[in-house]
N, C-alpha and C positions, 0 to 999 in steps of 0.2 A: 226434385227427386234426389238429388246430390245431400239434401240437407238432412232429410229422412235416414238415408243410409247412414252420414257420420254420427248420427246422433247414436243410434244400437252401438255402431262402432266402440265410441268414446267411453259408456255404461263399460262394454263389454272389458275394455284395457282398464279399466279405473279397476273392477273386478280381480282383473287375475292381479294387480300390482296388491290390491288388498290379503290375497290368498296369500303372495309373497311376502310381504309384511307381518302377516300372520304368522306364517310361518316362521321368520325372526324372532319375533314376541314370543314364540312357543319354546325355541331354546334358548333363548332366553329366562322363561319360567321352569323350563326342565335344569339349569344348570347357571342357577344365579350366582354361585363361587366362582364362577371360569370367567374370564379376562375375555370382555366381549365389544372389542373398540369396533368401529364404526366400519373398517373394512371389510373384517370378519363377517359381519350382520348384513353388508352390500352383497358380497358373495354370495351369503345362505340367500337372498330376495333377488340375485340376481340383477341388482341394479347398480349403476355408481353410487359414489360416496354421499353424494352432495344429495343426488336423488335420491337416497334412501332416508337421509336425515330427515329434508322437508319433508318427503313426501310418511315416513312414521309421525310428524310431529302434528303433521296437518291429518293423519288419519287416527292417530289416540289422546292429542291433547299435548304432548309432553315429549321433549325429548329423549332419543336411547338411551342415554348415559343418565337422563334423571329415572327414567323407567329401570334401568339396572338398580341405581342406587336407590328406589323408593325397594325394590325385591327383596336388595340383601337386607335392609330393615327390617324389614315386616318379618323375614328369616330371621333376624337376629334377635327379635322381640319374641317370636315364639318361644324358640329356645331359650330364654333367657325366663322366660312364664312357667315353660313346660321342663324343662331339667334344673339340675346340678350343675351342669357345666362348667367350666372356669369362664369367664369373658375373655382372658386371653383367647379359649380353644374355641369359642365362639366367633369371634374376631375372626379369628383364620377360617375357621370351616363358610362362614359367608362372602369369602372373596377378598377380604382386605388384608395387605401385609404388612400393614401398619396400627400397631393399637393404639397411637395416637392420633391418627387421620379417622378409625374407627371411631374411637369415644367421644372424638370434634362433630363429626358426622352425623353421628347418632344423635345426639341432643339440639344438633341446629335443625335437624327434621323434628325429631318427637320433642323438643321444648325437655327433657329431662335426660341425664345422665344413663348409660346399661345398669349401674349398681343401682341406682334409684328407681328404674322401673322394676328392676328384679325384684328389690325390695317392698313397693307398692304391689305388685301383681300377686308378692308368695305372701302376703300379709293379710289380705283379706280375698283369699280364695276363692271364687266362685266355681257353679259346679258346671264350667264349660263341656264336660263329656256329652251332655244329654244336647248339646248343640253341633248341629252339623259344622267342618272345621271349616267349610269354606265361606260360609255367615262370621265365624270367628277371624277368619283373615282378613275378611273385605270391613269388618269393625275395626280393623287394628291396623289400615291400610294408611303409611304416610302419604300426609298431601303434598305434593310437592311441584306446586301447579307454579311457582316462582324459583328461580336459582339458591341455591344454599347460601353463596355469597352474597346475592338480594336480599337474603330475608337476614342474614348475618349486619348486614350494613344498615337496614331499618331499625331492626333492635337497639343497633347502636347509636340510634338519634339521627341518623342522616338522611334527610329527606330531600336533599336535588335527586332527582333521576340521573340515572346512569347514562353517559354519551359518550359519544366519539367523543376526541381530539379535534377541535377546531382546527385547519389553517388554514391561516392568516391570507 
């Protein structure tokens, strides 16, 4: 009878840890510019640090800090389709304070350059209005199911896997 009971139990705390997570994930997509390190996200889910990490990575696939960075993309690529902008003022307004961590960033996800996608996306225009925007997000959504310096390090010919330091 003991076994009966833990099992609702365990569903039950897997749950609210989900609604808490969720909850991270949420402002997280409410406020993808804001500086959202791993503490900050513990607090909002109410969990430790360590517990938050595994426990977002084993419940969406993907680490916070790649979930942050696939956000400000998919932001940066909008905007970069849908206005004028400058890419500096784009850069900034998506969270990075760096335009050269920005335009590294950017192309090691999307495989091309901001000036190059801008240029591709305003050149042959399609008529995205008549699509609802969040079909258009989830098409333009980077994948980022490996590390930016994994998939940096494959391009460049290096096929050992990544490991610890042996000792001896």
């Amino acid at each position: 009878m003991c076994s009966a009971r833990s099992k609702p139990d365990t569903v039950d705390r897997e749950l609210k840890l989900l609604r808490r997570l969720l909850r991270a994930k949420d402002r997280i997509d409410a406020a993808p510019h804001e500086e959202w390190p791993v503490a900050r996200l513990a607090q909002v889910s109410g969990t430790s640090q360590a517990h938050f990490a595994r426990s977002f990575r084993d419940a969406f696939g993907i680490p916070p800090h790649r979930y942050l960075l696939a956000r400000r993309v998919e932001r940066a690529a909008a905007l970069l389709r849908d206005t004028d902008l400058p890419i500096t003022d784009i850069a900034f307004q998506t969270g990075w304070t760096s335009l050269g961590t920005f335009g590294r960033t950017f192309r090691d996800i999307t495989g091309e350059s901001p000036g190059a996608l801008r240029q591709r996306t305003q050149a042959a225009p399609g008529d995205l209005a008549q699509v609802p925007h969040c079909f258009v997000s989830a098409a333009h959504r980077p994948d980022l199911k490996m590390a930016v310096s994994e998939k940096r390090r494959r391009e460049n010919g290096d096929t050992t896997p990544a490991t610890e330091t042996e000792v001896p």
